[in-house]
Structure formats: structure tokens, C-alpha cells
N, C-alpha and C positions, 0 to 999 in steps of 0.2 A: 670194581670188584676186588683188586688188586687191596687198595688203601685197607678198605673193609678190612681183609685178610689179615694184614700187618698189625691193624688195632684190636682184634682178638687176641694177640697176641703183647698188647701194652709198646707198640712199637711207633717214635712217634713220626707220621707220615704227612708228606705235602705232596698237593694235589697240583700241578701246573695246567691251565687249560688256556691255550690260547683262545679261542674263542671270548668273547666277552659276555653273551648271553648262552643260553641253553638252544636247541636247533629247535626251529618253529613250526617245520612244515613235519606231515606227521604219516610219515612213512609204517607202513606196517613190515614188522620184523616176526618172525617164529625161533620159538625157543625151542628144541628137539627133548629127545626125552632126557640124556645124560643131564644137559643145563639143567630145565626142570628139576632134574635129582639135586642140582648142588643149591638147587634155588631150597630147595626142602631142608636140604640139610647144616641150611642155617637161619632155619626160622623165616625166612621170606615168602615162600609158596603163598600162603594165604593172603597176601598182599597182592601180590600180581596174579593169582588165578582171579580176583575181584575184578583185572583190569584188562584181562585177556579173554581170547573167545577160543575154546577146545575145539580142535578139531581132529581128525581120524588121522593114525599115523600109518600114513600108506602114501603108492603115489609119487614118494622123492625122487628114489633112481630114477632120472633124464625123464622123468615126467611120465613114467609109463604107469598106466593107470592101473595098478593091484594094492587088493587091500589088504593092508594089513597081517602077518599072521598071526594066528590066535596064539595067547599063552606067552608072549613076551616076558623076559624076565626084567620086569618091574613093575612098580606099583603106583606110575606114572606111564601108563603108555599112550600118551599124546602129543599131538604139537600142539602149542601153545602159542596161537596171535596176538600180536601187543603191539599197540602202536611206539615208535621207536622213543618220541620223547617220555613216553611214560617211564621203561621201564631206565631211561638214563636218571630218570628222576628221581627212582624207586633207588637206585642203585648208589646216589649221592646221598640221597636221605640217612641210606642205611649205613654207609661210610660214616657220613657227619654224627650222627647220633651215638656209635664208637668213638668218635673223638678226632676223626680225621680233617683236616682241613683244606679246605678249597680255594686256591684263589683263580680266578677269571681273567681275561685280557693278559697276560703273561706267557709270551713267546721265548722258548731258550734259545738262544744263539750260541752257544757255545760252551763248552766245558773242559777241564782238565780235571785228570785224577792220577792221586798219589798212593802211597801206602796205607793213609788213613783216611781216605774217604776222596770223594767230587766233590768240585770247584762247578758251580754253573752259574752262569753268565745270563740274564735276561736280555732281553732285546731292548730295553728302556738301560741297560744298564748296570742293574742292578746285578749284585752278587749273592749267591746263596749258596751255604755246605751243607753237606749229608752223607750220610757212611756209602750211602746205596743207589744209582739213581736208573729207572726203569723205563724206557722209552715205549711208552704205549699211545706213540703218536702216529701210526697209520703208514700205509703202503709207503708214503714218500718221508716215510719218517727223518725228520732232521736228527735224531740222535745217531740212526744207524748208517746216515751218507757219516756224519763226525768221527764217527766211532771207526770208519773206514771198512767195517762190515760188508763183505763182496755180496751180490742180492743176483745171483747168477740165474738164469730160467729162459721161459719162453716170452717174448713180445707179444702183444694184440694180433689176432690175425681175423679176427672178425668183430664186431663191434654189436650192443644192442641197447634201443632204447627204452627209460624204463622211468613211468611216474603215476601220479594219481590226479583223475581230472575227472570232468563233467561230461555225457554225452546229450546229443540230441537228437538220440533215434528209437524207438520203441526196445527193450530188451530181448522180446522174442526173434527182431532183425540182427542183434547182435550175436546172440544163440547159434541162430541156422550158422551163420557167416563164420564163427570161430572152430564151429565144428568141421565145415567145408575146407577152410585153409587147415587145420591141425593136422587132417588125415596126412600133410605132408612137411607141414612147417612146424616144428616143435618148439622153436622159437617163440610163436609170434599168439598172444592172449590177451584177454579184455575179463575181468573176472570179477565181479558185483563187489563193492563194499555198501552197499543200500544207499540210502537218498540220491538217486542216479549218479553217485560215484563209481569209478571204474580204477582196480589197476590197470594200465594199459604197456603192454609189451612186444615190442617192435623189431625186427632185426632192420641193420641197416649193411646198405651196401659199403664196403670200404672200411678204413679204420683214421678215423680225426686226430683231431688233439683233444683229448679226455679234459686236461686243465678249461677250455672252454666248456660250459652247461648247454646245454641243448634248448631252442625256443618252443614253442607249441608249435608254431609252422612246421618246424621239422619233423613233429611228432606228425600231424595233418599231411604232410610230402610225403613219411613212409607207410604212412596208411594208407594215403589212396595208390601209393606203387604194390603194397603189399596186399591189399585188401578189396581195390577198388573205389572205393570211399573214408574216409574219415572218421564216418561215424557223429560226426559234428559237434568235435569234442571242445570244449571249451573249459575257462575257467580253470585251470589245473594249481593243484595243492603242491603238489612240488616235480622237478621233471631232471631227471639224471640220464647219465648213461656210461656201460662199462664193458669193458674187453674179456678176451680170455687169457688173457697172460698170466703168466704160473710163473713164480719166481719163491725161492727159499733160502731162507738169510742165511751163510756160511756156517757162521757160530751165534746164538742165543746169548755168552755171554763175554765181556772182555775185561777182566780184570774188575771193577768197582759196577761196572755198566752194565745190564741185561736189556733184551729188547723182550717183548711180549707181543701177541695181536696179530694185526696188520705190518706191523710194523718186521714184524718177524717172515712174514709169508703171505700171498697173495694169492690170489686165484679166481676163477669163474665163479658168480653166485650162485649157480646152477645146483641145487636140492638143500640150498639155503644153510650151508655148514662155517660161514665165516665169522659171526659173530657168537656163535659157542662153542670156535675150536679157539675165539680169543678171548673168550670166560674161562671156558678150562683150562687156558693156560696158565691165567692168573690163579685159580684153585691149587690148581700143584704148586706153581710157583712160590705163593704166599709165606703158606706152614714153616717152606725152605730157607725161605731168606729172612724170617722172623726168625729161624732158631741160629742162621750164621750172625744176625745182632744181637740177640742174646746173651749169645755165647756158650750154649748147649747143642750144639751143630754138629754131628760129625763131620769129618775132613772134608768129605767125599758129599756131603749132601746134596750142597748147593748145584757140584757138578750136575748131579740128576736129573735135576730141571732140563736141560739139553738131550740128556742120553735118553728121558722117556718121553717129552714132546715133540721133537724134533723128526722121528718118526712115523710119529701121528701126524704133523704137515704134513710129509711126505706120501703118507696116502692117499690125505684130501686131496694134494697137486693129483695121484694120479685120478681118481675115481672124477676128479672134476673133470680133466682130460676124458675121460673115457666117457662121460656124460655128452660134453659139447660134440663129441664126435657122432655122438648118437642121436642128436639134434642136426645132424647136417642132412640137407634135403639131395644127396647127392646118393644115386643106385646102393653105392656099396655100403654105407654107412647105414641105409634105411633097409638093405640086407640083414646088417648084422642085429637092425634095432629090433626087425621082426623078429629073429630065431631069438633073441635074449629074451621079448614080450612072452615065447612057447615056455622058453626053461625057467621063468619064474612064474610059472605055474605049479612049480615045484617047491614047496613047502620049505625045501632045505636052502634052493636059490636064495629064494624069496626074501626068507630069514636072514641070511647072511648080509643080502644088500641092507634091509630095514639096521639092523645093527649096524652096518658101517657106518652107515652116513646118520644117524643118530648117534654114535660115539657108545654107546653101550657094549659094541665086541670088542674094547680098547683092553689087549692086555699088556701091561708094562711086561719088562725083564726082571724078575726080582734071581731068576734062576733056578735048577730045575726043581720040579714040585708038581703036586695035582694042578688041573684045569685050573682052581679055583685062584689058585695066586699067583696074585699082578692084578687078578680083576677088581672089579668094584664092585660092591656086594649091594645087592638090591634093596631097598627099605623092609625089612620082614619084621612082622610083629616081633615085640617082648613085652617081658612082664609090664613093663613101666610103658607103653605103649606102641612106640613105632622107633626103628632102632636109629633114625636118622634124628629124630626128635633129643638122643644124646649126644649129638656131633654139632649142636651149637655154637659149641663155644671154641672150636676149629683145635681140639686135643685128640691123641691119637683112643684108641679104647682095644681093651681085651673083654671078647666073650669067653667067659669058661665053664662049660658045661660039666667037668670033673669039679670045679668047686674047691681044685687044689693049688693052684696055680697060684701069682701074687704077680703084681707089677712093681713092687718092691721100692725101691728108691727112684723108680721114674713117676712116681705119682701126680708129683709137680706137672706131668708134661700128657700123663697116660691114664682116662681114667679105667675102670676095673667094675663088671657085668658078671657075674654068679648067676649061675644057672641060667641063660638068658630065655630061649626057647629050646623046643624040640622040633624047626623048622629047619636050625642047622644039623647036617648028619657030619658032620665032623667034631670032636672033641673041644678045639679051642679055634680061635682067630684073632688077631692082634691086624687090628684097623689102624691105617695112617691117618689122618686128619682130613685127608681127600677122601674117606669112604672106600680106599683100595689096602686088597688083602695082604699083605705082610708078612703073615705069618699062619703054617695049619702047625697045630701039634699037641701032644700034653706032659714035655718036659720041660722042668723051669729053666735045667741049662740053657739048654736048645733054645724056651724065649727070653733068656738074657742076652744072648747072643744077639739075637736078632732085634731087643731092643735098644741094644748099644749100636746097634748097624743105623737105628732110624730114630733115635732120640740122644745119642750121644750117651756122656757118660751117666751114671747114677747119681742124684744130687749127696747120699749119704752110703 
């Protein structure tokens, strides 16, 4: 996603992947509504809505089972199932066909960096420069132990397993059974993917070493501890398994170095926020660190990427914490999970949760101002058709509804909407490249001002 971003912007980007092949086994991942949105708003959606399965966005908070409220603000309000290698697929494609490049089996061992760029070291040896280099290698990221980056949090304290396999028992016996244990075990699921496929989710007792992968016995041992039976599961597609430990990286960035992803923050998978709180990373990211190569950046830009994602980890660590707790089969916790199942009965609970953990209530600090800025602005019709369908090519945009305004000398960077709709009740808005609001107003001082704050200076 990252690469992608860079080459919207003519920046030229290499891809490191250690692995040598693409992953095989074919895990189902969901995409929440915010991803979705940035998936829209560059042209992707209709590729991966072909290769995913919709389904109703309700249900995330710790698994307690309410739907949805009605009238969410956007024009994507689902989750989105995708089997994992697709949309890693979908996401190189889309890179490579910008002009990015990929190479495979290349593990970095090493790096320095000076005033003009990183030194990286491969593990075969080899040497490679670049102005920029962004570690988007995962929980145990080697950039961010190199880089000396503190990764301070909480340890595993309980452990659960988790894969896709075969069973051998009628589905209606699976049914009764998951219903029976749920009323107490929040943890513990079997949930159809057709052709007697099963995700299967376990808690276990204790906490392992993670770097070991789990066997099917294992899977079979805490089923019949947890379950009674097994279920006669066989055959399995792939078999993992992960903790709760919450950990959040010091600092995002260290002089040439930035960390993204996993690599940046960890946590419980629990209501499924780790793989689009590390797509949105790289959405904001991107725009940023294409305009500090450039060389149209202001001073302060690049800083931002910390000062407004950084935060946003910081929630998921707690809201995952508060989830897993609500998953615990112990009085107090299954106390508090009851009174929360009452208060989101409550339209305004309800809503608030559905927004968090979808990333759609995400408002940056732009400082103070109406509601609307810091947010991200929902796809709403205009004339030309749907307003994300002008965010393709990852440039900032002004709507102006007065029809007086000009983006003046940032045109190069900013493009410019006259009269867009009458859906917006405010006069203008000045869009960042991520889809977030920037600017309300309808003095040109005022958005010169503000476009020198987030595009740097005028080219003329």
C-alpha cells in the first residue's frame, strides 16, 4: 500500500520481501469500512469487492452480537471478507502497475544512515541506498530492534488458537455445541466457510512460544478440553496462534528510518483492527513522505505521521485491552460484558463503538474548528460522480461551493471542485490526499494559509 502511495506521486520505490513466494495458505482477513474507503479512493474497490464476500457491519465490539446502526456516515458501510492472499495480490499488482518494484527472498540485516539517505545491508550481502527506508516488517520487525526503537507494553497473558480446517460431524452438532459453550466462552468459535470448511477458534490454557506454529493435535487437545470433542477435524488449510500483548513503538520515526504496521504496534486480533490500522498507516504516511522527496514538504509534515497515527494505536491497544477483558469467562468481567450488551442497546453507545473499531470516528488534531476537521469526509455524490472517484491520483482537492476561491500556485499538488454539491452545508473544504478535512472556509487568505501548512510552498 505503502509503495503504491509513493508512485502516485513519481517516487522511485523498492519493495524488500523477505519471503521468496507469496503466502499459500488462505486465511480470511476483513477489511472494516475506513479501509474500504481508501480502497475506493484509489480506484481499487471494484477489484476486491469481485473477490470478497460483504457482510453486515455489527457484532466487532468483543463479539457482542448487535447490529449495526442505521445511517452510518458512509457509503461503504460493510465489512468486507477477502481471503488474505488475494488482496496481498491485489495490493502488489496495484503497486507494480505504478511502477513499483518488488523483489522476493531478500532479507535486510542491517543498515546505516547519514544526512543523505540509508545504507542497507541485505543478508546475502548485498548493498542498497535510498533517501527513505520504512520498516513494514511485522511485530518482530528487524528494522525497529536496529533502529533501537523501545517497543514497551504488555506480554501474552493468555494465549488462543486459531486456523481453517475440515470437520467430521454434522453442522447442526456443531451449531447446538457453539452456542452452548459461547453463552460463557467468548473466545472459543467454529464458523462455516462452506465445503465443510471451518474457521476454528480455541482459547488455550497458558502461554507457549508463539515463534513455534501449532499442530492439528493441539488444535484436537483443546477442543476436546474445551469442547468435549474435537469435532473430527481434519485436514487443515493453515493453523496459527496469538496472544494478547499490547506493545507501541516509542517513536514512528528516527531520522531517515520510519516504522509502519506491525511493526510499529501490536495487539489482540480481537474485532479485527490490525491489518487496516496498518493500511491506514501507510495512507497517511505515503502523501508525506512523497512530498519530504520531492521537495514540496513542509518542515513539519513528515513529523505528522507520528503526532496523528500514533494516537490512533493507542486506542486500538486500549479498546483491544478492553475487548479481551470482556472475553474473560471470570464473574467480574462477564458482569461488566452483560451491563455493556444493555448500554449498547443505546443507539449513541452502539454507534460510537461501530465507529471506533471501524476507524471511521478517527479525528486527527488539525486544531480548533467545527466537528468536521481532522475528519475524513465520506464519498458524497458530485457533479462528476462520487467524490472519492477524484482522489485517484493521491492529490490534495478543494470543494468550493462560492465558486471564488483558487488553489492558486499549488495546483501542481491540489486539484480544484466548483460548485461540487449541495450535500456539503459548509461553503469550502480543502481535502488532504488521505480524504481528511483540512480546511472549512471561504477566505483565500485563510486557505493559503492552510495550504502552505499541508502542501508546502507555491510552485509560482
Amino acid at each position: 500500500m505503502l509503495a503504491a502511495e509513493l508512485r502516485l506521486h513519481d517516487v522511485r520505490v523498492l519493495v524488500l520481501e523477505k519471503e521468496t513466494e507469496p503466502v499459500s495458505f488462505v486465511r480470511i482477513v476483513g477489511l472494516h469500512i475506513r479501509s474500504i474507503e481508501v480502497m475506493a479512493m484509489r480506484g481499487l474497490l471494484e477489484r476486491i469487492l469481485e473477490r470478497g464476500r460483504q457482510r453486515p457491519a455489527g457484532g466487532f465490539f468483543a463479539a457482542i452480537n448487535k447490529p449495526a446502526p442505521e445511517g452510518l456516515d458512509s457509503a461503504h458501510a460493510y465489512l468486507l471478507g477477502i481471503p488474505q492472499p488475494v488482496i496481498v495480490h491485489l495490493l502488489e499488482e496495484h503497486a507494480i502497475e505504478l511502477g513499483a518494484q518488488v523483489r522476493r527472498g531478500c532479507a535486510v540485516a542491517d543498515f546505516e544512515q547519514d544526512d543523505e539517505g540509508v545504507t542497507v545491508e541485505l543478508a546475502d550481502g548485498e548493498q542498497l541506498r535510498s533517501h527513505y527506508l520504512v520498516g513494514c516488517d511485522g511485530g518482530r520487525s528487524t528494522v525497529r530492534k536496529l533502529l533501537g526503537v523501545g517497543f514497551p507494553g504488555v506480554p501474552s497473558r493468555t494465549e488462543t488458537l486459531m486456523g481453517e480446517m475440515e470437520v467430521g460431524v454434522p453442522q447442526e452438532e456443531i451449531a447446538a455445541k457453539v452456542t452452548e459453550i459461547g453463552e460463557t466462552n467468548k473466545r472459543f468459535s467454529l464458523r462455516p466457510f462452506g465445503e465443510g470448511v471451518y474457521q476454528v477458534i480455541v482459547p488455550v490454557a497458558g502461554v507457549s512460544d508463539r515463534a513455534e506454529p501449532p499442530t492439528l493435535e493441539d488444535f484436537k487437545q483443546q477442543l476436546r478440553t474445551v469442547a468435549g470433542t474435537d469435532f473430527g477435524v481434519h485436514s487443515p488449510r493453515w493453523l496459527s496462534r496469538f496472544g494478547d500483548a499490547t506493545r507501541l513503538a516509542e517513536r514512528y520515526r528516527v531520522g531517515r528510518v520510519l516504522l509502519a504496521g506491525d511493526a510499529a504496534h501490536i495487539h489482540p486480533p480481537i474485532g479485527g483492527q490490525g491489518l487496516n490500522l496498518g493500511v491506514q498507516d501507510a495512507f497517511n504516511l505515503g502523501w508525506k513522505l512523497a512530498a519530504q522527496i520531492r521537495g514540496w514538504a513542509p518542515e513539519t509534515l513528515l513529523d505528522t505521521y507520528q503526532a496523528e497515527r500514533h494516537p490512533v494505536a493507542e486506542d486500538v491497544l486500549d479498546n483491544t485491552r478492553a475487548q479481551m477483558e470482556l472475553s474473560s469467562t471470570e464473574p467480574g468481567p462477564q458482569a461488566v460484558r452483560r451491563l455493556l450488551t444493555e448500554l449498547m442497546d443505546f443507539d449513541e453507545v452502539n454507534r460510537y463503538l461501530i465507529e471506533k473499531i471501524t476507524a471511521i470516528g478517527v479525528r486527527y488534531d488539525f486544531g480548533a474548528g467545527p466537528d468536521l476537521l481532522g475528519r475524513r469526509l465520506r464519498d458524497i455524490d458530485v457533479k462528476q460522480g462520487h467524490l472519492y472517484g477524484l482522489l485517484h491520483r493521491g492529490r490534495g482537492l478543494l470543494l468550493d461551493r462560492t465558486e471564488r476561491l483558487t488553489v492558486g500556485g499549488w495546483s501542481d499538488r491540489v486539484d480544484y471542485l466548483a460548485d461540487p454539491t449541495a450535500v456539503l452545508d459548509v461553503p469550502c473544504v480543502l481535502l488532504r490526499p488521505d480524504g481528511h478535512v483540512a480546511w472549512i472556509g471561504d477566505d483565500q487568505q485563510d486557505l493559503d494559509d492552510h495550504l502552505s501548512r499541508w502542501f508546502g510552498k507555491p510552485a509560482n
